[in-house]
Each structure stands twice: as structure tokens, then as C-alpha cells.
C-alpha positions as CSV (number, residue, x, y, z in Angstrom):
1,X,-30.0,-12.0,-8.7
2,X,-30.8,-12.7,-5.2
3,X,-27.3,-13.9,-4.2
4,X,-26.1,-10.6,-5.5
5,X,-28.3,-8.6,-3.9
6,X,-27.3,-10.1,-0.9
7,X,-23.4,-10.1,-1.2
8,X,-21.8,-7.5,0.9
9,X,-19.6,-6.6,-2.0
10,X,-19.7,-6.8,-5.9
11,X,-22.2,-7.2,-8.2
12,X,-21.1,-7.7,-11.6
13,X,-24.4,-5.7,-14.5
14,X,-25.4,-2.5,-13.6
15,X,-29.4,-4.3,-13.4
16,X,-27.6,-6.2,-10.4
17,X,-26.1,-3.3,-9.2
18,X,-29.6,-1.3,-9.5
19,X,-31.4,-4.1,-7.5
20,X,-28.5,-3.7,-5.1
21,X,-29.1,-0.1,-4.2
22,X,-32.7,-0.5,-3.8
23,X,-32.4,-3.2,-1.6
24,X,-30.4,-1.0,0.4
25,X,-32.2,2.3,-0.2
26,X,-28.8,4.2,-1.3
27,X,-29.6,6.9,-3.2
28,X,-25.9,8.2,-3.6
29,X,-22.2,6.7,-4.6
30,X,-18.8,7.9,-3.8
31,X,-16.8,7.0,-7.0
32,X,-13.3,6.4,-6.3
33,X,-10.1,6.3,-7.8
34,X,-6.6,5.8,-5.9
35,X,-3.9,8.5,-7.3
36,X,-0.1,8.3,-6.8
37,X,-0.5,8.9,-3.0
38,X,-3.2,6.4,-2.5
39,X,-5.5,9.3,-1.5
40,X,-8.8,8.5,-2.7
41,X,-10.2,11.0,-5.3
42,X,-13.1,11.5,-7.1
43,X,-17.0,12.4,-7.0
44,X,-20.0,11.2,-5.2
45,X,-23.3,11.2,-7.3
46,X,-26.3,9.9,-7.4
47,X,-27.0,6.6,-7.9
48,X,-29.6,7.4,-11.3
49,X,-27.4,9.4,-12.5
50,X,-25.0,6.0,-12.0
51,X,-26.7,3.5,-13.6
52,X,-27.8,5.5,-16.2
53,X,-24.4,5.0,-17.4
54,X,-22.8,8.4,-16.6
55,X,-19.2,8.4,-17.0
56,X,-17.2,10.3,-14.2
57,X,-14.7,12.0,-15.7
58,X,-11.7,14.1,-14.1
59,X,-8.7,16.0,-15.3
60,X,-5.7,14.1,-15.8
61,X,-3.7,16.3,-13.7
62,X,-5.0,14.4,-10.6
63,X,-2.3,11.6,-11.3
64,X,0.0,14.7,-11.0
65,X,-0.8,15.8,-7.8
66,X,1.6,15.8,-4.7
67,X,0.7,14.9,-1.3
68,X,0.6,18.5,-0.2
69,X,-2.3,18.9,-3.0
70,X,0.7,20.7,-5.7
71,X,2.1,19.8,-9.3
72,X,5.6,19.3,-10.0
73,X,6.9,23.3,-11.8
74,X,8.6,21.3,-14.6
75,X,6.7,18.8,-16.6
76,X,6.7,18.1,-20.6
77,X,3.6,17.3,-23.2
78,X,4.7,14.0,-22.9
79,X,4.0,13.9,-19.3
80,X,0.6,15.7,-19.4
81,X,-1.8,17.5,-21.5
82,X,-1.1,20.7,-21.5
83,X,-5.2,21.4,-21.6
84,X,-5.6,19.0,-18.2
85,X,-8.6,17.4,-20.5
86,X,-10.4,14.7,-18.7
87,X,-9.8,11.3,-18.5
88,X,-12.9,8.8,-18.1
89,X,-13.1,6.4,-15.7
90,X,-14.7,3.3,-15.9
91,X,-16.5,1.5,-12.6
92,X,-15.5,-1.4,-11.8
93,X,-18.3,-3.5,-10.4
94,X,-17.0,-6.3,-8.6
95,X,-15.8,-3.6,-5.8
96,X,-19.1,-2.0,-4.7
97,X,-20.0,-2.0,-1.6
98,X,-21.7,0.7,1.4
99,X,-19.9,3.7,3.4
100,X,-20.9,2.1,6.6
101,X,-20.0,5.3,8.7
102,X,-22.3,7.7,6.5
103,X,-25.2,8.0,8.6
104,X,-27.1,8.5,4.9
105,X,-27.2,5.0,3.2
106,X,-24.2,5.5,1.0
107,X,-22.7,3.3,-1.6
108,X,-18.6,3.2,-2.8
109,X,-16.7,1.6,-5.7
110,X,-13.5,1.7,-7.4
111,X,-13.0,3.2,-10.9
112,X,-10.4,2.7,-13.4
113,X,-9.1,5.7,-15.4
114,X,-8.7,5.3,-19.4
115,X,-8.1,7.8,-22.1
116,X,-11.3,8.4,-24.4
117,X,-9.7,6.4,-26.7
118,X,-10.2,3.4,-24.3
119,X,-6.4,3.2,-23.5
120,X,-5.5,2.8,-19.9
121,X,-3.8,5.3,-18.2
122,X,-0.3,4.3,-17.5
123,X,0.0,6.8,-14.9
124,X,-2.8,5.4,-12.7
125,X,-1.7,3.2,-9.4
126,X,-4.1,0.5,-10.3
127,X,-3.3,0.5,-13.8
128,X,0.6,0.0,-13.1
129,X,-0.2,-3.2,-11.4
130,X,-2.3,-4.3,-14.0
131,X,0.0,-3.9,-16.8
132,X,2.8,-6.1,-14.5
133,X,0.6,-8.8,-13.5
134,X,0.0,-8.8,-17.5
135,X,3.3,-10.3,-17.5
136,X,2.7,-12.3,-15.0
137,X,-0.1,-14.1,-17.4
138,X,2.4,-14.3,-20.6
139,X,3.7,-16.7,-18.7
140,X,0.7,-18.7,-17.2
141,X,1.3,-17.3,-13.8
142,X,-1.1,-15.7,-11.2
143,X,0.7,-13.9,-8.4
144,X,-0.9,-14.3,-5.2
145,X,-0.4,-11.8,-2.4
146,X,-1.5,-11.0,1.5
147,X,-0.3,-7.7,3.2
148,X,0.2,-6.7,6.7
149,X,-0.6,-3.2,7.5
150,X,1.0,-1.7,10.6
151,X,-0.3,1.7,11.8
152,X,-0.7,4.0,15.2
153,X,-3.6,5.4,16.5
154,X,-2.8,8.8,18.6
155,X,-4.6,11.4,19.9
156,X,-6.2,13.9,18.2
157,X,-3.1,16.9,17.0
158,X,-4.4,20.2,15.0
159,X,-1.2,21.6,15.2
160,X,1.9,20.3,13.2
161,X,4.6,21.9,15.1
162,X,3.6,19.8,18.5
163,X,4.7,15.9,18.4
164,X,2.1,13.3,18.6
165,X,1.1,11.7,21.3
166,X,-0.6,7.9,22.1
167,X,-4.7,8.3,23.1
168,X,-6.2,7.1,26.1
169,X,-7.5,3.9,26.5
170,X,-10.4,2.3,28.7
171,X,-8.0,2.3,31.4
172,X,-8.0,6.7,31.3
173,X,-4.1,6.2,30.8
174,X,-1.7,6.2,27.5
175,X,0.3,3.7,26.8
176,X,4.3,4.0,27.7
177,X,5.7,1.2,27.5
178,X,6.5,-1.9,24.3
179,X,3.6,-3.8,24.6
180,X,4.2,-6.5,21.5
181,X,1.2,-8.9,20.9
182,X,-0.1,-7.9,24.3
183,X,-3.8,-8.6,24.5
184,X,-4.6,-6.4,27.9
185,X,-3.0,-3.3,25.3
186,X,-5.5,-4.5,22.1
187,X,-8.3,-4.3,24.5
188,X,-8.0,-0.7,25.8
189,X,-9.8,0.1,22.4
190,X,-12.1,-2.7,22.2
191,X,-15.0,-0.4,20.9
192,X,-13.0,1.0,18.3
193,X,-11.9,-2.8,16.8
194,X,-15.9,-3.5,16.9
195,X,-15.8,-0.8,14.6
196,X,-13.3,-1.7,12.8
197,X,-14.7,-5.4,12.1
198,X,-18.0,-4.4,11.7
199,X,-17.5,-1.5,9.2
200,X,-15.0,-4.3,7.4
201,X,-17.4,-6.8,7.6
202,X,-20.2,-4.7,6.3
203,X,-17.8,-3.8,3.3
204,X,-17.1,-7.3,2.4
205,X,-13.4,-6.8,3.9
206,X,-11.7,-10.2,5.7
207,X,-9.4,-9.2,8.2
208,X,-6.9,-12.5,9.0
209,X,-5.6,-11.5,12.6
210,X,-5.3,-8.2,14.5
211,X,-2.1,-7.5,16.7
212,X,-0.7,-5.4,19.1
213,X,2.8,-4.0,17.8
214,X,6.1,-3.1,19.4
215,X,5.0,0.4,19.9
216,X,2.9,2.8,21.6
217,X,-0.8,2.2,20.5
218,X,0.9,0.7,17.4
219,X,-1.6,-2.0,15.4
220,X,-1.2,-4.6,12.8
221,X,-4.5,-6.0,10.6
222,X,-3.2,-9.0,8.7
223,X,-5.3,-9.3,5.4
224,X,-6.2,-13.1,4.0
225,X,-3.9,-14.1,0.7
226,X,-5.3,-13.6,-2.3
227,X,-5.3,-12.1,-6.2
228,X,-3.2,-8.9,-6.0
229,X,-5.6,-6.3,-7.5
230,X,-8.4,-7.3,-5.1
231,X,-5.7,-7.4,-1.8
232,X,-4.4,-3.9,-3.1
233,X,-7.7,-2.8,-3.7
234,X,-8.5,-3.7,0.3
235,X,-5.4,-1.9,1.8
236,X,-6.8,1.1,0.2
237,X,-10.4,0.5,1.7
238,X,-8.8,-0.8,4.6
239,X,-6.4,2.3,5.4
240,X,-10.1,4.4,5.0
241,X,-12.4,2.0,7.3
242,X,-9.5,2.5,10.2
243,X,-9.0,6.4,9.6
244,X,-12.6,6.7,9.9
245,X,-13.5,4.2,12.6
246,X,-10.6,6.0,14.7
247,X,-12.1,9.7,14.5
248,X,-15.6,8.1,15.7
249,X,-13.8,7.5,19.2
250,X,-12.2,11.1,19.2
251,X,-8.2,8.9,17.6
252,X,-6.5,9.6,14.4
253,X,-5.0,6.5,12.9
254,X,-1.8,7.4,11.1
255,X,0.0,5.2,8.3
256,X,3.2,7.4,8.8
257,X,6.2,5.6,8.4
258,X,7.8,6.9,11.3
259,X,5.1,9.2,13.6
260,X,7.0,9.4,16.7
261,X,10.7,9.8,16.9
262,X,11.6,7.5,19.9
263,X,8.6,4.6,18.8
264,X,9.5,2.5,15.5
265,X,8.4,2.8,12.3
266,X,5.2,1.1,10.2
267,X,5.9,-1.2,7.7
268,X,3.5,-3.1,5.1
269,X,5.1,-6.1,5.3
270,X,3.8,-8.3,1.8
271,X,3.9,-11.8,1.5
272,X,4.2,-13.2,-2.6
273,X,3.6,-16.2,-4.1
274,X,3.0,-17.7,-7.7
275,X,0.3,-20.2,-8.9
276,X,0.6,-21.9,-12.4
277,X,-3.3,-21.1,-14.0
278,X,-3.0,-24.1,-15.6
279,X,-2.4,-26.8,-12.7
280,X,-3.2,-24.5,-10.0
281,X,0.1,-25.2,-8.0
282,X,2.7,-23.1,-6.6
283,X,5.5,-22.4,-8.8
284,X,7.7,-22.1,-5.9
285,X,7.7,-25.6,-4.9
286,X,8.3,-28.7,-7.3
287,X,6.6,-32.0,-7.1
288,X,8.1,-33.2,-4.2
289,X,7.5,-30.4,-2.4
290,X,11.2,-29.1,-3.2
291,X,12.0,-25.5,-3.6
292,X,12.3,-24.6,-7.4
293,X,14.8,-22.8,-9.6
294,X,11.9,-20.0,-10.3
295,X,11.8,-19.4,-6.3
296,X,15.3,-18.7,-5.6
297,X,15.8,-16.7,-8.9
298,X,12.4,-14.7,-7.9
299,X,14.3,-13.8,-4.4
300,X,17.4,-13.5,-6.2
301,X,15.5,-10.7,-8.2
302,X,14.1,-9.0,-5.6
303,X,17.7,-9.2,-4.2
304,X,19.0,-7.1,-7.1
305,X,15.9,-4.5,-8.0
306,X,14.3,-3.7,-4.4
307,X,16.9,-0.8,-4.1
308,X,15.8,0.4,-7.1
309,X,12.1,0.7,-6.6
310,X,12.2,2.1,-2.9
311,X,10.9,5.4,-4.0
312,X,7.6,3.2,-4.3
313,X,8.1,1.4,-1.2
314,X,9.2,4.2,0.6
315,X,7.7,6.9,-0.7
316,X,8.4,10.2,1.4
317,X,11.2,11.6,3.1
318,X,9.9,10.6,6.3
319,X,9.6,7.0,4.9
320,X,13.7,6.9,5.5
321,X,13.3,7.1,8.8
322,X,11.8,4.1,9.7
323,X,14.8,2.1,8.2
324,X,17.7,3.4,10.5
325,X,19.8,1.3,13.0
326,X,17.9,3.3,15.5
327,X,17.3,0.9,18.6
328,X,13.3,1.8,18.1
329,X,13.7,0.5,14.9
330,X,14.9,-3.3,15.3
331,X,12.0,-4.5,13.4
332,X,13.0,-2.2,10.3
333,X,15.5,-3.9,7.6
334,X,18.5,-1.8,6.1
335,X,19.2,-4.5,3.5
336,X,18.1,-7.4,1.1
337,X,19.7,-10.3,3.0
338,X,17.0,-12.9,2.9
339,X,16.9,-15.9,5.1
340,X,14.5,-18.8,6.7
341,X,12.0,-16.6,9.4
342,X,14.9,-14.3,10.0
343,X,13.0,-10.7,10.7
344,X,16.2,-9.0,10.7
345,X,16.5,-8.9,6.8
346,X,14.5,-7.5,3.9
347,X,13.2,-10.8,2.7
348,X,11.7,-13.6,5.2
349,X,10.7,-16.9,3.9
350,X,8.6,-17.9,6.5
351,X,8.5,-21.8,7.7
352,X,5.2,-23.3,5.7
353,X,4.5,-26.5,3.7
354,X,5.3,-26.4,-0.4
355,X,1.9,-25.4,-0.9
356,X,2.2,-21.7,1.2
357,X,5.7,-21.9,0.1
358,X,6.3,-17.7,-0.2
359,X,8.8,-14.9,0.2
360,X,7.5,-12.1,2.8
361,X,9.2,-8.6,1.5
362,X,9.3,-6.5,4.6
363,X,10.9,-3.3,3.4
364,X,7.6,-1.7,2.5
365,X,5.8,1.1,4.6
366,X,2.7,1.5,5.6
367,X,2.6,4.9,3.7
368,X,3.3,3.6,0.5
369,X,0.3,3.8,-2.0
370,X,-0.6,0.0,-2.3
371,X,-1.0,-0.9,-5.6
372,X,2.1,0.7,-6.6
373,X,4.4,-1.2,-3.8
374,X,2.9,-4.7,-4.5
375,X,3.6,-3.9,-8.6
376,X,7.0,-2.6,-7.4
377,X,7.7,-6.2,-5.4
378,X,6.6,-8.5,-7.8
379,X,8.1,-6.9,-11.1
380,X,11.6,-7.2,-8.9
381,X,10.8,-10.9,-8.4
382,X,9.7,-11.6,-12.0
383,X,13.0,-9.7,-13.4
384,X,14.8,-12.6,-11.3
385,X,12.9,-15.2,-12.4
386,X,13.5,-13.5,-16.2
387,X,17.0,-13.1,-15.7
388,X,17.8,-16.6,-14.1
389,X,19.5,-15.0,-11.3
390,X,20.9,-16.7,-8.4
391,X,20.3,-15.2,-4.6
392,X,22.8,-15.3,-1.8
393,X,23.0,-17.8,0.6
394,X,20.6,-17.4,2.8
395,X,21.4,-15.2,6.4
396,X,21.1,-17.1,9.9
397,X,22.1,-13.9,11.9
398,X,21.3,-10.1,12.4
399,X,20.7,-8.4,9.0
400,X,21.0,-5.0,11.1
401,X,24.9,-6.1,12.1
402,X,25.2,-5.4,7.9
403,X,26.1,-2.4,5.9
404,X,22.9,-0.5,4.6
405,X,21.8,-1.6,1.1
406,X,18.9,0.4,0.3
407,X,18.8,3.7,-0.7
408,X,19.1,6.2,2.7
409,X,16.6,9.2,0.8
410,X,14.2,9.8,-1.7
411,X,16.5,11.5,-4.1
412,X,18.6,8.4,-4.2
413,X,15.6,6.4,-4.3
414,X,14.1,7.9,-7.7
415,X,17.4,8.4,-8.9
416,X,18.2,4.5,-9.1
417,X,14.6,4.0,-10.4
418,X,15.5,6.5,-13.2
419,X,18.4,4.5,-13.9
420,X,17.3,1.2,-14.3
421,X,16.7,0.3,-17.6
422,X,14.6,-3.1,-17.3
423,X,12.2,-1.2,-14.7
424,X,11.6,1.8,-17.3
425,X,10.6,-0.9,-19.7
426,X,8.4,-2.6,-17.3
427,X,6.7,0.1,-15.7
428,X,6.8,2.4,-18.7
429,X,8.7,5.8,-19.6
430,X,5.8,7.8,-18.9
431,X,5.1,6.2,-15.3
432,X,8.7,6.8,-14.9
433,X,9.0,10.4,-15.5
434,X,5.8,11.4,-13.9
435,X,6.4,9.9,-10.4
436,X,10.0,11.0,-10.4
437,X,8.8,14.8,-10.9
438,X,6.0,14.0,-8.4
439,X,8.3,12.9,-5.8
440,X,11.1,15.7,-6.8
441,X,8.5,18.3,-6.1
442,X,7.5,16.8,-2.9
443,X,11.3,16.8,-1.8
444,X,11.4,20.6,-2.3
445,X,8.7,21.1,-0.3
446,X,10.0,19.1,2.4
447,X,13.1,21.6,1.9
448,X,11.1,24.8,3.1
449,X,10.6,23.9,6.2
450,X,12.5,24.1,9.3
451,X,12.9,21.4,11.6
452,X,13.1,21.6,14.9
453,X,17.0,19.9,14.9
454,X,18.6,22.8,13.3
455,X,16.9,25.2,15.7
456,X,18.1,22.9,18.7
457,X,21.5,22.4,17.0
458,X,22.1,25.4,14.6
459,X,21.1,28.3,15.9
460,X,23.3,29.3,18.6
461,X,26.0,26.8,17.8
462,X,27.3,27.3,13.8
């Protein structure tokens, strides 16, 4: 009992978790659950009420929602109830941990949504990557996953129509000019990373390395490797800790794709490996340290289904901009050309020993919701592995030199995943339909408003 009392994160009886809360005299608990956006929803409580084994429930529609808080005008009784009855949702223990910026003592954990006949939800982000990595285990595999989350901090904007800007640093000046990897640049916000780490740290949350990136106040937080539920589960803390750490020192952090027009784009670049349960080794490397059939084949896959599941890798219209042959974007692939620590192409196999042997996937953006992208990514490589497919050779140039092979919008994007037979199986019909009329909706939206091109270019000129 004492270790778990103890432990930053987890507890795994609700007697643990009640000894937890005492010993940290949190009276309250934000219960969360990720929806198709990422955005955390759900209710805060008290913590008797909690352990007294109170479900939360909420209406099912909330797996419906669009980012600009809407619900698609079309949708059938197969895609919801037409009642919006609740769903429950179940905690799940091994992810509580504090609020470390509520000045109240304040507790957080992750729920999981079922129907009240205790069937998941196969709507629900983290459900979606559970029923994947469920075929994952058929075969006596255990996928094994570490993201890298790219993001801007900028100042403070209320009003949409004006462009954003970077904040000031220690130094009383912006940044305006690349500073990649620069220390000097990391340091003009040194109290915010305290933050950062210690809000992290206080949540149980390892951050591997922290980076300056090619652009203007642009950051990277490299996560350690680990079981893909639990790394998915820390992007979405993660992209909360930074959002709320930054508006403590008067920032916004921003997981846009592309926030600034002449700055590139943020990517969640994932790296994905396989370990064999039963021997514990990597399945992409044989016993002499070779690589194996299953490792070109899961490339190979990723090769042939990434286009088709970029609506949940790049999720929004402004997603597409990142992946352009814009000269700010020479970080950002157009393709899935793979090749040996080429960072030109979708798919980087970086140089390692057989035992870290792994394929980086760097088409992801930092907006995408992150259980859904690293459930999108590894069904791609499994349908490879599957299939017994075969990958191109691998590219020892420029990938941006190539024709585009990804999708260039959204429509196109949900339209291929629509299309695709062996994903509809594997992700489910319902999943399917539901995020294709989520993401539809949120393309008309887009589609009211003006931008400021066609008034620069249009209006005086057509």
C-alpha cells in the first residue's frame, strides 16, 4: 500500500486509490475522456462520490462532436442514438495522478466509455486503438511506440483575424530567425520548461529530450518508448501540461499543424516497433541481428495504407498545409518513400542496433488526436505484415524532389479511408462512418469563412 501511495501515478483498487487521495488531501477529480479531437471531456467530482463507485456517465453524442463544438446535419440510427442516452465510462486506474496547476489539491484520470451492456464503444479514440493492438496480440505481438510532439509557443492572440505572433523571451525580444537545436533559443523560456518538467514530473510523465525546432519559438518533447496505450495516453496529458504551463507565463502553446504561414509545420513524428510476448525480442530483427521479412512487409504496409488513413494523421484542413513543397516546410514529407535516416521521406528507419530496430512514421501532425494516429500507423504496418507485402527500395535522396503521394485535402483524405475495404474491417463500419461525417461537417464549416487570400486576390481582380 505504501508504494502506491507513494507513486506519482496509478494505483490499481479503489482502497489504493482512497489512501492515495488522503495522502494527498484531494478532495476533487477531473474525470476524463479523450473524444475524436483529443479534447479532453468530461466531469470533475468529488472524490466520495468517486470511490463510492459512481459511474460518470455522458451522452454518446460527445464522440460526435466537431472541433468547433457542432454535430454533423446528417447522421443515421446506426451512427447514434437518436435519444443521445448515456454511455458509462469506466476509470481506469493505472492513469491517476494530480492537476499540478490547480492551486486546490486536484486529482485526474482517464476513463474508458462502454455501452451499459458493457460493450466498448467503437467510436471512442482509446477504444480504436485497443481493438487494433487486439490484433496485434492474435498474433503474440506487443507493439511498442515513442512519439515526438512538435509545437509553438506564441503570444497571447484573442482575435482570430490577426496572425500569430512568437512571445518574448528573457532576452525582452522575439525570435526571428531558424534557431534548430539552439540551446541560447531553449533558454529564453527557462521558467516555463521548469514548469513544464515539474508539472510532468509531478504527473508521473517521462519526458526523453526537449529541443529547439526549425521555427520561431517552435519546441519538440521527445517521449521514452513504450506500450502504446500508455504513450498515447501521455501525448494527451502532455499536450494539456504544455497548454497550461504556457498560459502561467502569459504564452499559448499551439499544436496547429501549420500556425504561421512563412514558419513550418508541427509534426508528431512516431517511432514503431514489435516485441514477440513470448521471447521478448523484436520482431523486426532475426537472430543474427538481420532485418526480418515481418519488417520490410510492415514498411511495405505502411507504404500502401498511409494515404489512406491521413484523415487521422492529418486531421483538419489546416493539417495540409504543413505537407507542401513550401521552402518553410523542408522537414514536412509529401510521400511514403522510406529510406535509412533520410528525413526527407514519410518513413525513416533510423541507424540503431537489432534490438531498437524500428520504422519512425513522420507524416503525422501534432494536431492529430493521438490514439487515433498511432492506431492508424500501426493497423497500416500490420496489414503489410498480413498481406506479405514487399516495400520499395529504400530512397538515398530528396523525397521532396518526388511527386506528392498523400492525399493534398481532407475530402480526399476521408474519401480514400471510406474506400478501403481492409481498413473498414479493421477499424469498424461504425468508426468509419462516424468520423467521415465528423470530418465532412468540419470541412463545411471551414467553407464559411473567408480568408484573407481571396480578399487580397479576388476582390478587385476577378
Amino acid at each position: 500500500m505504501k508504494k502506491a501511495v507513494e507513486a506519482p501515478r496509478g494505483v490499481e483498487t479503489l482502497e489504493e486509490a482512497e489512501a492515495w487521495f488522503a495522502a494527498r488531501r484531494i478532495e476533487d477529480i477531473e474525470c476524463l475522456a479523450p473524444d475524436l479531437a483529443g479534447v479532453a471531456r468530461g466531469k470533475m467530482m468529488p472524490t466520495k462520490k468517486f470511490l463510492h463507485g459512481t459511474a460518470m456517465a455522458l451522452p454518446a453524442s460527445i464522440f460526435m462532436q466537431t472541433i468547433s463544438g457542432e454535430y454533423p446535419d446528417a447522421y443515421g440510427e446506426d451512427i447514434m442514438d437518436p435519444t443521445d442516452g448515456d454511455l458509462v465510462f469506466e476509470p481506469d486506474l493505472s492513469t491517476l495522478t494530480v492537476v499540478p496547476w490547480e492551486s486546490d489539491p486536484t486529482a485526474q484520470m482517464i476513463h474508458d466509455a462502454y455501452y451499459r451492456d458493457g460493450r466498448p464503444v467503437e467510436i471512442a479514440p482509446r477504444q480504436v486503438l485497443r481493438r487494433i493492438l487486439a490484433q496485434f496480440e492474435r498474433r503474440g505481438w506487443q507493439p511498442v511506440v515513442a512519439p515526438e510532439i512538435e509545437f509553438f509557443l506564441v503570444k497571447p492572440n484573442t482575435d482570430p483575424d490577426y496572425p500569430l505572433e512568437p512571445p518574448i523571451g528573457r532576452s525582452g525580444r522575439p525570435e526571428s530567425a531558424r534557431q534548430s537545436y539552439s540551446i541560447s533559443a531553449v533558454n529564453e523560456f527557462d521558467e516555463l520548461f521548469d514548469d513544464i518538467y515539474d508539472y510532468s514530473e509531478a504527473q508521473g510523465l517521462e519526458i526523453d529530450t526537449l529541443i529547439h525546432e526549425e521555427g520561431a519559438a517552435q519546441m519538440e518533447i521527445n517521449l521514452r518508448h513504450g506500450e502504446a496505450i500508455a504513450l498515447a495516453d501521455q501525448v494527451f496529458m502532455f499536450k494539456r501540461t504544455i497548454r497550461e504551463a504556457a498560459l502561467k507565463h502569459q504564452m499559448y502553446a499551439t499544436f496547429m499543424a501549420k500556425p504561421m504561414s512563412q514558419q513550418p509545420g508541427s509534426a508528431m513524428h512516431i517511432h514503431q516497433s514489435v516485441i514477440d510476448m513470448e521471447s521478448g525480442g523484436n520482431v523486426f530483427s532475426g537472430p543474427e541481428g538481420e532485418p526480418t521479412e515481418a519488417f520490410f512487409a510492415f514498411i511495405a504496409g505502411q507504404q500502401r495504407y498511409l494515404p489512406a488513413v491521413m484523415c487521422m494523421l492529418a486531421p483538419y484542413v489546416n493539417s495540409y498545409r504543413r505537407l507542401t513543397r513550401s521552402p518553410n516546410a523542408i522537414a514536412a514529407p509529401i510521400n511514403v518513400h522510406w529510406g535509412y535516416d533520410n528525413r526527407t521521406v514519410g518513413l525513416r528507419v533510423p541507424h540503431s542496433g537489432p534490438a531498437a530496430r524500428r520504422v519512425e512514421n513522420r507524416i503525422p501532425s501534432s494536431d492529430a488526436n493521438p490514439y487515433l494516429a498511432i492506431a492508424a500507423s500501426l493497423a497500416c504496418g500490420l496489414l503489410g505484415v498480413e498481406n506479405g507485402l514487399t516495400p520499395d527500395e529504400p530512397f538515398a535522396k530528396s523525397g521532396r524532389e518526388e511527386p506528392f503521394g498523400l492525399p493534398r485535402g481532407l475530402l480526399e483524405a476521408v474519401a480514400a479511408f471510406e474506400q478501403c475495404e481492409e481498413l473498414v474491417d479493421l477499424f469498424g463500419a461504425k468508426f468509419v462512418e462516424t468520423y467521415r461525417a465528423v470530418k465532412q461537417a468540419e470541412f463545411e464549416t471551414f467553407m464559411n469563412v473567408i480568408s484573407p487570400w481571396e480578399r487580397e486576390y479576388l476582390l478587385l481582380n476577378v
